[in-house]
LUMPAPA-605619 format. One record per residue (C-alpha): residue number from 1; x, y, z. Coordinates in steps of 0.001 Angstrom, whole numbers. Example, Ala and Ser with C-alpha at 12.3 -4.5 7.8 and 13.67 -1.06 7.14 Angstrom:
! LUMPAPA-605619
nr_c1_c2_c3
1_12300_-4500_7800 $
2_13670_-1060_7140 $
***
This chain:
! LUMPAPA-605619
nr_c1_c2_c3
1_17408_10392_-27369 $
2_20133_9247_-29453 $
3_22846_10691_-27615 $
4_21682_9129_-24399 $
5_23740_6524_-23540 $
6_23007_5439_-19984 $
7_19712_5859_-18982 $
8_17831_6018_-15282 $
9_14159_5198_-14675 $
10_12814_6087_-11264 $
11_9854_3777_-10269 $
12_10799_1844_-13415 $
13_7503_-829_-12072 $
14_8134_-4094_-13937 $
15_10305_-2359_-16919 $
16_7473_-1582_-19186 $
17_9550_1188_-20216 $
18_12503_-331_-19742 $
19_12912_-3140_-22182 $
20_11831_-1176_-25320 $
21_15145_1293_-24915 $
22_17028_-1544_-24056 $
23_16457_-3011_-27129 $
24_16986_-201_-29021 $
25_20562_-186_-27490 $
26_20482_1858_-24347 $
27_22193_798_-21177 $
28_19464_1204_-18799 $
29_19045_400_-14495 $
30_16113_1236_-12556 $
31_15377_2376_-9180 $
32_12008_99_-8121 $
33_11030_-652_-4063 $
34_8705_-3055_-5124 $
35_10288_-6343_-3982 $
36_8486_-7640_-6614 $
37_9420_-5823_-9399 $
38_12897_-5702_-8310 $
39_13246_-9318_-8186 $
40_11708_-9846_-11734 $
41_13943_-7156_-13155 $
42_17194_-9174_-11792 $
43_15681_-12339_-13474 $
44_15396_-10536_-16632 $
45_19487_-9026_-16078 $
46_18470_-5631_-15662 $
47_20491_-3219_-13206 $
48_17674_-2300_-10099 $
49_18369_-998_-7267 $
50_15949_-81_-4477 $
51_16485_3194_-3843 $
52_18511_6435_-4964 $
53_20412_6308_-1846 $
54_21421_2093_-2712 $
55_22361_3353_-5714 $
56_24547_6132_-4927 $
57_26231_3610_-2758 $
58_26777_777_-4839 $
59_27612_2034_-7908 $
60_29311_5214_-9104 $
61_27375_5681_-11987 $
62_26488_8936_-13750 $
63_23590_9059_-16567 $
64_22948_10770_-19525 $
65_18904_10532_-19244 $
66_17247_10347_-15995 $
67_13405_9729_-16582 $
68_10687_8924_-14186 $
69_6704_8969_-15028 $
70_3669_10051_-12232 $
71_6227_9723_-9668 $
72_6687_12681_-8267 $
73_3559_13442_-7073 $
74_4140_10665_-4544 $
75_6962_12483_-3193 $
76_6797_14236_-102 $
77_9932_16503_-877 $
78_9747_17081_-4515 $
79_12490_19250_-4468 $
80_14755_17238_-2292 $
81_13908_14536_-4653 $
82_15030_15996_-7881 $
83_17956_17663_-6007 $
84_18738_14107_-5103 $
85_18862_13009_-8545 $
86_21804_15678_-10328 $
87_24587_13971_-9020 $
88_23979_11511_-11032 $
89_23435_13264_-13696 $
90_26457_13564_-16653 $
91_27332_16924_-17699 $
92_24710_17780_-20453 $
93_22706_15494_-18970 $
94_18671_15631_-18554 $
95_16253_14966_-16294 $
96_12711_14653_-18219 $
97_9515_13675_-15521 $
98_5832_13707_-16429 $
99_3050_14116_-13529 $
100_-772_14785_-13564 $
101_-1812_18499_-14036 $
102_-4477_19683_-11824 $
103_-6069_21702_-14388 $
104_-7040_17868_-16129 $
105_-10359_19151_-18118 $
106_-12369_16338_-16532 $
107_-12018_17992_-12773 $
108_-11872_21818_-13849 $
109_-14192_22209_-17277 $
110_-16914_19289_-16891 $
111_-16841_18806_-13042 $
112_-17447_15053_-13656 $
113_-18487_13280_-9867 $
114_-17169_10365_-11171 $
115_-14192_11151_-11854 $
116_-13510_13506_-9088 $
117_-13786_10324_-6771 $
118_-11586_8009_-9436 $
119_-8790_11120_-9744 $
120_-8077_11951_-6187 $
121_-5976_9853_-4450 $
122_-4700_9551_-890 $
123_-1256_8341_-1990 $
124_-742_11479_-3750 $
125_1359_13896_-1570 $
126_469_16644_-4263 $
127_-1735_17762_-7438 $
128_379_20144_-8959 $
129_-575_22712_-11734 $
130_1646_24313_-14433 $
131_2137_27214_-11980 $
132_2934_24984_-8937 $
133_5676_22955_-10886 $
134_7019_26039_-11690 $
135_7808_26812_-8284 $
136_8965_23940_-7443 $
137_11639_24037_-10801 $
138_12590_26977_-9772 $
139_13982_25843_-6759 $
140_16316_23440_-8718 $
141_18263_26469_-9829 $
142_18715_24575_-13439 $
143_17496_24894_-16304 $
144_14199_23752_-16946 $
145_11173_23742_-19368 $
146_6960_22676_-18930 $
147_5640_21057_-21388 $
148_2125_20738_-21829 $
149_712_17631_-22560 $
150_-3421_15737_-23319 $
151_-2741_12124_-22754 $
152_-6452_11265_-22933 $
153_-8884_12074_-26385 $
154_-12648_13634_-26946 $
155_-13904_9460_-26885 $
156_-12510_9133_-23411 $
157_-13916_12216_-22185 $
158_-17605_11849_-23105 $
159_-17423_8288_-22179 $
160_-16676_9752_-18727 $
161_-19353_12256_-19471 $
162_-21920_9574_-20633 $
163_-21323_6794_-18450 $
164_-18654_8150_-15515 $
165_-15950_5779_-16616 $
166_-12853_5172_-17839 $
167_-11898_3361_-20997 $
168_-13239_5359_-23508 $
169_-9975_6213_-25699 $
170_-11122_6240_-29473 $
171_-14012_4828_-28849 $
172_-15734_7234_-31043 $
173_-12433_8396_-33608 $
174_-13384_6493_-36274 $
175_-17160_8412_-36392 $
176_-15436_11906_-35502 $
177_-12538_11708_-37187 $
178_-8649_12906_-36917 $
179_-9380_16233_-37395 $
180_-11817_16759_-34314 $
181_-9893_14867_-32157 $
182_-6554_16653_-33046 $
183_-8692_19902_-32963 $
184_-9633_19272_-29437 $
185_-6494_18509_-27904 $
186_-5157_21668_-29336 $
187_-7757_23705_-27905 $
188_-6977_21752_-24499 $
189_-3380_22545_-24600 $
190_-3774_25882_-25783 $
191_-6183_26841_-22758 $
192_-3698_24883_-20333 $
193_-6810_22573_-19184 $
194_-4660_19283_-20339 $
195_-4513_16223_-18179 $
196_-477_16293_-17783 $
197_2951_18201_-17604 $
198_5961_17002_-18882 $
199_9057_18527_-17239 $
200_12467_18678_-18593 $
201_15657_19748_-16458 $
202_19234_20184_-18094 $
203_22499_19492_-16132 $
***
């Protein structure tokens, strides 16, 4: 990350992410159609712009890190999206996404009703698995690499199994310890039933 200079954040939201690499130095702008979060990110100096296309013709920017996070499974056109997004991409430059994978434990090991209804989502255009992103990364005709990733620990899953609700992350780490919970996440990733997939595409 050091190397990045100028960095992009589609659906930056309010500039959670934002503000930390901006203090650390990095020239950042977002891309945000909230009104809402646009016009708080002005207040605050930051360079927004409502959409790729406002961007492309406003400023002739190129970045060295474009990042965006559970976006593009609101996209109708994932490929036209990301397609969209290497021209303003600097030579070298990367494009590094993460998204919910299908194969989240939760849905396909412990079949939880609860969280079935809480994970599906009509503003979702897709639910893609590591096989599915694939596809569509292939299409991009760059290079690219998937990354699996387990957000979410053992506490948060059997408080989902226990009492079919969020909010149970290290609840219970202190009684299990490191060990079990580092344990399980490997054996998550390892078996590909981990609740995201980080992708990574180089200009």
């Amino acid at each position: 990350l050091k190397s990045k200079k100028n960095i992009l954040e589609v659906g930056c939201s309010s500039g959670f992410m934002l503000f930390p690499l901006i203090k650390k130095g990095f020239k950042c702008t977002g891309i945000e159609p909230s009104g809402v979060f646009s016009r708080f990110l002005k207040s605050k100096k930051i360079d927004v712009y409502s959409s790729i296309e406002k961007l492309k013709k406003n400023t002739n920017k190129k970045f060295d890190l474009i990042i965006h996070f559970f976006v593009l499974e609101h996209i109708a056109d994932p490929i036209k999206f990301i397609k969209s997004l290497l021209p303003l991409l600097e030579k070298k430059g990367q494009i590094i996404f993460e998204i919910p994978n299908v194969a989240d434990p939760l849905h396909t090991l412990y079949n939880i009703s609860a969280f079935e209804r809480f994970y599906w989502s009509i503003a979702h255009h897709w639910y893609f698995s590591e096989k599915s992103l694939k596809f569509v990364l292939e299409k991009i005709n760059k290079p690219y690499k998937i990354i699996l990733n387990q957000r979410y620990d053992l506490s948060n899953h059997l408080v989902w199994s226990r009492d079919g609700k969020p909010g149970g992350m290290g609840k219970f780490s202190n009684l299990l310890g490191k060990k079990i919970d580092k344990n399980y996440e490997n054996i998550l990733l390892k078996s590909g039933y981990c609740d995201t997939l980080i992708g990574i595409i180089n200009n």
